[in-house]
N, C-alpha and C positions, 0 to 999 in steps of 0.2 A: 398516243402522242404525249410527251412530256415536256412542261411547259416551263422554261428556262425565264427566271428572271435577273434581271442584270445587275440588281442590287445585290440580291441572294444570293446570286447562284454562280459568278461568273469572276473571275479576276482578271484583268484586261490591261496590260500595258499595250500602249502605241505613243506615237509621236505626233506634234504636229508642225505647220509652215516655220516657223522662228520659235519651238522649245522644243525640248527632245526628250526623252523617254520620260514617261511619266505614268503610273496607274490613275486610268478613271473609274477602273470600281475594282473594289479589292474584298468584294462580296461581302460574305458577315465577320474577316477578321480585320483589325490594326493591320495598316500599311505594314509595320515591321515583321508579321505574321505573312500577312501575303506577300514578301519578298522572300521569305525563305521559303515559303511552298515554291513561288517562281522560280528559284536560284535552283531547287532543287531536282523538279519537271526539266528543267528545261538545260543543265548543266552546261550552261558557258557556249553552248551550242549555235552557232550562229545560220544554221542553215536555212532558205527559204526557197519553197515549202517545208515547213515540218510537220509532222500529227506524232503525237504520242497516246497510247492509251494509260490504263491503270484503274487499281481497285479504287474506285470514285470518283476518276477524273476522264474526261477527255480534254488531249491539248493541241491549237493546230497555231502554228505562226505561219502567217498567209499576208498577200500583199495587198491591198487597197482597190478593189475591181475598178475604181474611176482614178483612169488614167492621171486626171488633171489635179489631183493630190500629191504634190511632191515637197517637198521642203526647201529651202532657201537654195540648197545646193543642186538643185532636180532629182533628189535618188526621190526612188520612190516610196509612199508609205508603207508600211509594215504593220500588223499589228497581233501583239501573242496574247493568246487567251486561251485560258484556261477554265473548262465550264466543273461545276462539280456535282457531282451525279449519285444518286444512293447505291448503295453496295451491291454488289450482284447484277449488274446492267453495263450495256457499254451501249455507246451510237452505234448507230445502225449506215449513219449516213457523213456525208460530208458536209457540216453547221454551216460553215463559212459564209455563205450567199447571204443565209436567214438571219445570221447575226447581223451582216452588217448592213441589209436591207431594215433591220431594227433600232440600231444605233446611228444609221448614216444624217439623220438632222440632227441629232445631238452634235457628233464628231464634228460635221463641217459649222456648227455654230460655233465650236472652240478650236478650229483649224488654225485660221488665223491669229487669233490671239488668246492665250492662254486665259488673261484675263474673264474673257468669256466664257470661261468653262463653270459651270453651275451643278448642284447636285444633281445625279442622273434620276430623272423622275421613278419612283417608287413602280406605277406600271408598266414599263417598259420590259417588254415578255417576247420570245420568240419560242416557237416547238420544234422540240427534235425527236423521232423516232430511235425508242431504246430497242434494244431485245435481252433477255437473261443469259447472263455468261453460262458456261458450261461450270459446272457445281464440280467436276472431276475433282479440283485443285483443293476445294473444300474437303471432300470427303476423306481424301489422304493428310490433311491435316489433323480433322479430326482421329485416321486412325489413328498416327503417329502418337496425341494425346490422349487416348483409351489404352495403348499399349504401355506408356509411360504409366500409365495410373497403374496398371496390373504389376508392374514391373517392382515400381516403391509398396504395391501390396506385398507381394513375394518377398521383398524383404523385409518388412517388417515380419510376417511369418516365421520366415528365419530368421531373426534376430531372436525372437520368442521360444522357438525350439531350441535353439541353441544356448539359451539361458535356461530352458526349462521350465519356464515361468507361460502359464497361461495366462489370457487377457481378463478373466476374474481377479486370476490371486492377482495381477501387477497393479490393476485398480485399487486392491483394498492395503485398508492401514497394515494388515498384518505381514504381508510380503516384506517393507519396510522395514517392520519388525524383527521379523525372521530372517531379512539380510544383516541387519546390523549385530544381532544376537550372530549368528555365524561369524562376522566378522571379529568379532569380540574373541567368540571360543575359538578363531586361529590365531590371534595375536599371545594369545595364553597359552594356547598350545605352543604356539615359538616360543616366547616367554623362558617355559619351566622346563627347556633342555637345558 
């Protein structure tokens, strides 16, 4: 089990009775940071339910399991959350329940009134079972970047034979030497026709 915390680990907009969208935790970045992770997970998308996965993220916008949370106008609440997860893992499961069985006294102590909303306490933890994504996607990255290495080898190679110059002589002072002297005896050679 991996153990989610809501300071750390989570970026959470939702609403409440009389204010509207708002993050209460926007994990370890600046609001202006976790708006564009959010803007970008979630692209304008207004559907509910939604789950998205990705490399380090799981995201679900889900509705408020207690009915009796709605907003001035009765829609219901919503709330999009975005948990963030180490590389190579994805859920296993469906968070939703656990998350908001975690945050559900905090939420309804700032339902009502914004004012009441307070820093979300430092322990505030829920677990979610991961499992290890399938490494496939990996591996064909890394070929693609071992082939590309081989690839600027080879040419370099051939840049070398085709100048004639081995990777001694091109290190030393004397190649240098030896090209600019060449280059000298053909200008004099045009030169003295």
């Amino acid at each position: 089990m991996y153990q989610v915390n809501i300071c750390k680990n989570v970026i959470w907009l939702t609403r409440g009775k009389k204010w509207g969208f708002r993050f209460l935790s926007t994990g370890p970045f600046p609001e202006s940071e976790a708006q564009r992770i959010y803007s970008h997970i979630f692209e304008s998308t207004s559907s509910i339910p939604l789950s998205k996965s990705g490399c380090g993220y799981s995201a679900r916008r889900f509705f408020d399991n207690d009915p009796s949370l709605t907003d001035e106008s009765g829609r219901q609440i919503s709330h999009d959350v975005i948990i963030l997860l180490p590389r190579g893992v994805q859920t296993e499961e469906n968070w939703q329940d656990r998350f908001l069985r975690c945050v559900h006294k905090f939420y309804v102590n700032c339902f009502n009134d914004m004012e009441n909303v307070i820093d979300i306490p430092a322990e505030m933890n829920f677990y979610i079972k991961l499992k290890q994504i399938d490494n496939e996607g990996r591996k064909y990255e890394l070929m693609w970047w071992g082939m590309a290495f081989l690839i600027a080898i080879c040419i370099i190679v051939v840049w070398f034979m085709m100048h004639k110059v081995t990777a001694t002589k091109f290190l030393t002072d004397d190649y240098a030497t030896e090209v600019i002297d060449n280059r000298v005896e053909s200008v004099k050679l045009e030169n003295s026709y």
